[in-house]
C-alpha positions as YAML, in Angstrom:
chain: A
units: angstrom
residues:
- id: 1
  name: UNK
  ca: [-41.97, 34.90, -40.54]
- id: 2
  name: UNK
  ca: [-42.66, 37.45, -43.23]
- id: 3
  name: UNK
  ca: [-41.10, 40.44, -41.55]
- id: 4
  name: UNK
  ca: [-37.58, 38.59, -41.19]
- id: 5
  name: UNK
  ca: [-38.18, 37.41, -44.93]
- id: 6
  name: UNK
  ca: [-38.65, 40.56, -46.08]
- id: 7
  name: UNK
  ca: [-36.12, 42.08, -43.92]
- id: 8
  name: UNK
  ca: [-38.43, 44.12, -42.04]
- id: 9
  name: UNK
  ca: [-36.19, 43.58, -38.76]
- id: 10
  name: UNK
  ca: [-37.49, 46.53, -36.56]
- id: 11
  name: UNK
  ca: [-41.38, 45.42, -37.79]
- id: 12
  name: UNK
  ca: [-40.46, 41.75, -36.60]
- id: 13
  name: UNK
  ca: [-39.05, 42.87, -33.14]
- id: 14
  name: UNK
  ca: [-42.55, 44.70, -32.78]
- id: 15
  name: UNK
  ca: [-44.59, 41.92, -33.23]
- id: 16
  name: UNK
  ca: [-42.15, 39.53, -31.13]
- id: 17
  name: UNK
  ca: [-42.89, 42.40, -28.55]
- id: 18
  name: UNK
  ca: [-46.90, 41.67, -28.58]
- id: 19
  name: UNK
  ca: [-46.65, 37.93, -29.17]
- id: 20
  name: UNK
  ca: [-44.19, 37.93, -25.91]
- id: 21
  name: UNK
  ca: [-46.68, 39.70, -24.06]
- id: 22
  name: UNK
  ca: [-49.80, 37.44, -25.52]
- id: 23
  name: UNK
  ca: [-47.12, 34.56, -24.28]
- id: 24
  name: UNK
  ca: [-46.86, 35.72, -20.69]
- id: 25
  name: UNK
  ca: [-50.65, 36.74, -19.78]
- id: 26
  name: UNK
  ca: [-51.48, 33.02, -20.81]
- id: 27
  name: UNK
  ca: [-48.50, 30.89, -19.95]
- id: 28
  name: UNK
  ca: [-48.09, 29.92, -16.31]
- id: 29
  name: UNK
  ca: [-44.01, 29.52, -16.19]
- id: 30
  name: UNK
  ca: [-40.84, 31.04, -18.14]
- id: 31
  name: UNK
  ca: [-40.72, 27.22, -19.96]
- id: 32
  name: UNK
  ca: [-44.47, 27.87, -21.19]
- id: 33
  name: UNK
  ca: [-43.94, 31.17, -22.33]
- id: 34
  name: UNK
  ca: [-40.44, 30.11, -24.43]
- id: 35
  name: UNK
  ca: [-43.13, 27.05, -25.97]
- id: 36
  name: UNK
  ca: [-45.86, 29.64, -26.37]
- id: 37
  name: UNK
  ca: [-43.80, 32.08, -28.16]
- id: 38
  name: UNK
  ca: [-42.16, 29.72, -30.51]
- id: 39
  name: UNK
  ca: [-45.23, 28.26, -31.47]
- id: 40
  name: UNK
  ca: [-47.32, 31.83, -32.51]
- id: 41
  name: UNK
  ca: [-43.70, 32.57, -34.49]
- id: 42
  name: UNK
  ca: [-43.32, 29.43, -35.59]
- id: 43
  name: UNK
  ca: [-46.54, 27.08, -36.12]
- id: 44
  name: UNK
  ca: [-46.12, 23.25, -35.86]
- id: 45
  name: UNK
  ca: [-46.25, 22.13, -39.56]
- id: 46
  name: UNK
  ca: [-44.77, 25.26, -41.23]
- id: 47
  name: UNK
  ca: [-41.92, 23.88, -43.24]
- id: 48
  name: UNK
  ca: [-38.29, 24.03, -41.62]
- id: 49
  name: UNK
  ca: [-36.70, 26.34, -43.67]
- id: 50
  name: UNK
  ca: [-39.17, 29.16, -42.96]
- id: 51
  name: UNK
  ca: [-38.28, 28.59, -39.30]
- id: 52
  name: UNK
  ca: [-37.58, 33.23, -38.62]
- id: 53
  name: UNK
  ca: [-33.98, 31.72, -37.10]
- id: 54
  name: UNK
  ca: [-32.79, 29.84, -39.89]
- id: 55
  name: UNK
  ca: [-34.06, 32.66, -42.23]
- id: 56
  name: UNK
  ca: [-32.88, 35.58, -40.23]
- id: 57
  name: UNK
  ca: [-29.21, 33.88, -40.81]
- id: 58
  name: UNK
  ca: [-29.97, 32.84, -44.50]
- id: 59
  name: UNK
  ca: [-30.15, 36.53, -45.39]
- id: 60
  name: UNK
  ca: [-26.99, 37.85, -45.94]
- id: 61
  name: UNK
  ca: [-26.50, 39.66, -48.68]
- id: 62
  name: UNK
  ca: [-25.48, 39.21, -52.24]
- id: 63
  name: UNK
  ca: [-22.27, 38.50, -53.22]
- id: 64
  name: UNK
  ca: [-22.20, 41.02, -55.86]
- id: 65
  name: UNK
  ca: [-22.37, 43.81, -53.12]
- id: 66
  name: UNK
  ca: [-18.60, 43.33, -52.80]
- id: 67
  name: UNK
  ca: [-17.07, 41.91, -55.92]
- id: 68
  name: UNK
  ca: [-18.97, 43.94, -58.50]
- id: 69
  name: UNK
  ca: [-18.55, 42.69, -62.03]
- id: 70
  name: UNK
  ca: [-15.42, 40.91, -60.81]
- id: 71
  name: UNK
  ca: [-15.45, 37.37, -61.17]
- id: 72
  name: UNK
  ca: [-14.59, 35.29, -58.10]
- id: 73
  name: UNK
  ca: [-13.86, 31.55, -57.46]
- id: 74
  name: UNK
  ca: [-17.19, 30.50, -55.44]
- id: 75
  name: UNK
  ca: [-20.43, 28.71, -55.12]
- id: 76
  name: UNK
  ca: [-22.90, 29.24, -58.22]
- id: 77
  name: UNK
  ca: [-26.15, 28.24, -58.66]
- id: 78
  name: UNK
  ca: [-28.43, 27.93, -61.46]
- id: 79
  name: UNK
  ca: [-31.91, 29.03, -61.41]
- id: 80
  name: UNK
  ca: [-34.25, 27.38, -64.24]
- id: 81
  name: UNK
  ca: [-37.34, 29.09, -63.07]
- id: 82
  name: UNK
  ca: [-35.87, 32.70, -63.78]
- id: 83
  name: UNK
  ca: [-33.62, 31.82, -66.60]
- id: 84
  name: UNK
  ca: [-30.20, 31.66, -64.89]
- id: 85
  name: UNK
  ca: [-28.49, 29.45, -66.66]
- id: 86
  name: UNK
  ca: [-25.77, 29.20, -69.44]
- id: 87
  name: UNK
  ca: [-22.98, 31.84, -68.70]
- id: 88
  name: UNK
  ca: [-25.94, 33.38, -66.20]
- id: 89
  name: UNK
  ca: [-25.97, 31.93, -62.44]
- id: 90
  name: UNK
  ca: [-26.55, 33.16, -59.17]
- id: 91
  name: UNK
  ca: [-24.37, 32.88, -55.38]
- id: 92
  name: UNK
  ca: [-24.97, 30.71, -52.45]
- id: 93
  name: UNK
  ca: [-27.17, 33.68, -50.94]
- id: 94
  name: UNK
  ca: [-29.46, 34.53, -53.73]
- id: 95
  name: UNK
  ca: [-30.03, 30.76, -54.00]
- id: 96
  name: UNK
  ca: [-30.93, 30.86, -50.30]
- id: 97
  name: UNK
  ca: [-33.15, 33.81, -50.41]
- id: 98
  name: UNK
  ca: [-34.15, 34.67, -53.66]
- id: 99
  name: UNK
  ca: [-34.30, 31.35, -55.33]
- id: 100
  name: UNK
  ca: [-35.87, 30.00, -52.56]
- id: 101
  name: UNK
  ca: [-38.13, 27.19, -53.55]
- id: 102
  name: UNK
  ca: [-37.09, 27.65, -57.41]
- id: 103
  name: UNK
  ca: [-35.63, 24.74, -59.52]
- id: 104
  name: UNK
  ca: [-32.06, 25.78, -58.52]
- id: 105
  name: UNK
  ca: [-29.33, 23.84, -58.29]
- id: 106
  name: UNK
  ca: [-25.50, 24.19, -58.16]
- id: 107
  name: UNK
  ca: [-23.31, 24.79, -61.44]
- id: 108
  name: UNK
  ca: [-20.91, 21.77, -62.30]
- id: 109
  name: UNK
  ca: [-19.15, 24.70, -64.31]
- id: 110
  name: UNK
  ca: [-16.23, 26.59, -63.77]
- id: 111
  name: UNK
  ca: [-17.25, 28.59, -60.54]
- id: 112
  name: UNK
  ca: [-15.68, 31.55, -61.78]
- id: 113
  name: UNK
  ca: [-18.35, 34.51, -61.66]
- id: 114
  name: UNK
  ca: [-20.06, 37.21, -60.20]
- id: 115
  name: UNK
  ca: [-23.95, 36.94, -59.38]
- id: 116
  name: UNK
  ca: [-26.20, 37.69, -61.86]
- id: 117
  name: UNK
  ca: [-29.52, 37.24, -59.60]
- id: 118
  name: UNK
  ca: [-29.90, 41.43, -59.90]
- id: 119
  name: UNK
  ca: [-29.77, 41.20, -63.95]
- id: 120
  name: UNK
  ca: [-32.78, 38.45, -64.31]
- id: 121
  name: UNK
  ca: [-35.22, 39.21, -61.43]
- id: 122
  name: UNK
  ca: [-35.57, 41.72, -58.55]
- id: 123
  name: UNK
  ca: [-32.90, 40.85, -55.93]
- id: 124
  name: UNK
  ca: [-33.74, 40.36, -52.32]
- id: 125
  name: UNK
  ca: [-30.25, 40.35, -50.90]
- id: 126
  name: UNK
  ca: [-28.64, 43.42, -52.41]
- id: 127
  name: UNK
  ca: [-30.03, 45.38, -49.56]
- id: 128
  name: UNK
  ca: [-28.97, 43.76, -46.11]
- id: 129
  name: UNK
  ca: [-31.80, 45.38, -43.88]
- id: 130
  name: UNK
  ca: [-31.02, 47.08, -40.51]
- id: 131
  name: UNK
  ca: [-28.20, 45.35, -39.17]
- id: 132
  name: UNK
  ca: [-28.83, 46.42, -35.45]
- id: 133
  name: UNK
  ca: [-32.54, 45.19, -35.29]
- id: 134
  name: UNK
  ca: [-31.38, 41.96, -36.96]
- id: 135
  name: UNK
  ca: [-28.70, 41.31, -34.20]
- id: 136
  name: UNK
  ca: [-31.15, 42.11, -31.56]
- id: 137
  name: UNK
  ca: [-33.68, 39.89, -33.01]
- id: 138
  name: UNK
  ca: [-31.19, 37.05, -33.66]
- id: 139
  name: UNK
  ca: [-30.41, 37.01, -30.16]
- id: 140
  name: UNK
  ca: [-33.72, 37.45, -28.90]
- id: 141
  name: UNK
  ca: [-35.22, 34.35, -31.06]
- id: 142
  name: UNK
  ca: [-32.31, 32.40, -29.35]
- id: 143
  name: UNK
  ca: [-32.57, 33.27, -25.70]
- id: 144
  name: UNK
  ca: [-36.18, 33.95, -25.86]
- id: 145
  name: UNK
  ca: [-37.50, 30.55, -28.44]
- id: 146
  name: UNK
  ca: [-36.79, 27.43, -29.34]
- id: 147
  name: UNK
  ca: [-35.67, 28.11, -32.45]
- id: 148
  name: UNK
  ca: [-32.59, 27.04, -32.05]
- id: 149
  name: UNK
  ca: [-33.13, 23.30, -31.62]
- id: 150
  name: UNK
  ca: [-35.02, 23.05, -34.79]
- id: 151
  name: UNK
  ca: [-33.18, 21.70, -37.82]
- id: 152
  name: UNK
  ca: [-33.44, 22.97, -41.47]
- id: 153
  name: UNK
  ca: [-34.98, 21.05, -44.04]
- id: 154
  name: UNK
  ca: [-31.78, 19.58, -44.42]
- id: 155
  name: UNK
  ca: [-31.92, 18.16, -40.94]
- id: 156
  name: UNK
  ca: [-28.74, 20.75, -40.06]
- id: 157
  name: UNK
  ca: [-28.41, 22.61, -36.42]
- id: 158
  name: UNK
  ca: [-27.93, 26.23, -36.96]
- id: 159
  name: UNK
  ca: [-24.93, 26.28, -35.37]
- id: 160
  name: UNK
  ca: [-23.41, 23.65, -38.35]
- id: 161
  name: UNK
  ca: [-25.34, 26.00, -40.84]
- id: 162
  name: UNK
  ca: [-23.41, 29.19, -39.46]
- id: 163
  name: UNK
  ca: [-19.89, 27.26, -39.42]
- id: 164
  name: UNK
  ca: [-20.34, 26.10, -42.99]
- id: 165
  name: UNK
  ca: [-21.80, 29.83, -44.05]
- id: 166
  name: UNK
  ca: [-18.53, 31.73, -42.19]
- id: 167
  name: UNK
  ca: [-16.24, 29.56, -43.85]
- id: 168
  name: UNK
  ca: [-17.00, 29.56, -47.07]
- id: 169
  name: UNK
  ca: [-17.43, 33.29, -47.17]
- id: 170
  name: UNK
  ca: [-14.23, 33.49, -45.45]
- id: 171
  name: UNK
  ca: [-12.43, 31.71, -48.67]
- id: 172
  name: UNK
  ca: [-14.57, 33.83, -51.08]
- id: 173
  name: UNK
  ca: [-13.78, 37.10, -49.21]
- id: 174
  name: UNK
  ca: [-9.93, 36.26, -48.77]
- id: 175
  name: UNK
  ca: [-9.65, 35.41, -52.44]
- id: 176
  name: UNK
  ca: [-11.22, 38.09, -53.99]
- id: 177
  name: UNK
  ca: [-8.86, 40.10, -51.41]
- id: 178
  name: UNK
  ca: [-5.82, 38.56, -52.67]
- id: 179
  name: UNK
  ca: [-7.09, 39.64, -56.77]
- id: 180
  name: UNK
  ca: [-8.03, 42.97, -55.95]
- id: 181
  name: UNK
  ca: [-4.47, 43.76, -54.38]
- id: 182
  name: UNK
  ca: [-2.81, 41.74, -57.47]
- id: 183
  name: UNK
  ca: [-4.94, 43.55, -59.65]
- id: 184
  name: UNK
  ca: [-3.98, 46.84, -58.45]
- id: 185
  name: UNK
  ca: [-0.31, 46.11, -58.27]
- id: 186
  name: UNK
  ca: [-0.26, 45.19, -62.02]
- id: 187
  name: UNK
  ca: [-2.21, 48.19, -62.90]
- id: 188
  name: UNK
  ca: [0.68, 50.58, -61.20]
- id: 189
  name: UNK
  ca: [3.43, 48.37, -62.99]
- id: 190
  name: UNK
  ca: [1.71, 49.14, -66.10]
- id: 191
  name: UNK
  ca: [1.66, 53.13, -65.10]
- id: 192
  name: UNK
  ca: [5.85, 53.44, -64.78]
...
């Protein structure tokens, strides 16, 4: 749970590697070895949001990786515990990941902005991690667990989690599209 966390994919698809093999020199049948597995990644009691799936697709990374200081329409969060709040908030993904179990809570404001999460404390999700290791883990936790039938602490499937995620970043990304190429066309209308 602390290698995805941290982003440490390739570290995390080590140690699924031993606790597979721990799994299958105890574990009688494929179905045992799935239950064993989840349970050494996954302990019963450990709170649903740390579930390694769930987390693994929490941690995208900040939107401020693509828009810069540019201010887009989208999600923004407030963070009381670092001192994001007033004209300071942060995205849906540094809310997720690096405001994780802070008072933070979404802006009733104009959700106009950029994230600010890199200004107030040290930012988690400007750096995505190796992408390749994270895909391979992602689909080894799903084939290989039983991850994927655990809810959040929300009580949401992954698979509603991942809709919601893609379309909302799919508005965010399309719109800041659409400014960046109106932006540019004013600035060459300006230059004639």
């Amino acid at each position: 749970m602390l290698a995805v966390s941290g982003r440490a994919y390739q570290a995390a698809l080590v140690l699924f590697d031993v606790i597979h093999r721990v799994a299958l020199e105890s574990a009688l049948d494929a179905e045992s070895v799935r239950r064993a597995v989840t349970q050494m990644i996954f302990p019963r009691g450990s709170n649903p949001d740390d579930s390694p799936l769930h987390v693994l697709c929490y941690n995208d990374t900040c939107s401020f990786t693509w828009t810069g200081a540019e201010h887009i329409n989208q999600d923004i969060f407030e963070c009381r515990t670092c001192g994001l709040t007033g004209s300071l908030c942060c995205c849906t993904e540094c809310a997720r990941v690096c405001h994780k179990g802070h008072d933070c809570k979404l802006k009733k404001t104009s959700p106009t902005a950029y994230c600010d999460c890199w200004e107030k404390c040290k930012c988690k999700a400007l750096k995505s991690g190796h992408q390749t290791a994270r895909f391979d883990l992602l689909s080894r936790l799903i084939t290989e667990t039983d991850l994927v039938n655990i809810a959040n602490g929300r009580g949401e499937n992954l698979l509603l989690f991942l809709v919601q995620t893609v379309g909302r970043q799919v508005t965010e990304q399309k719109q800041w599209s659409r400014s960046r190429s109106t932006s540019s066309a004013r600035k060459n209308t300006c230059r004639s």
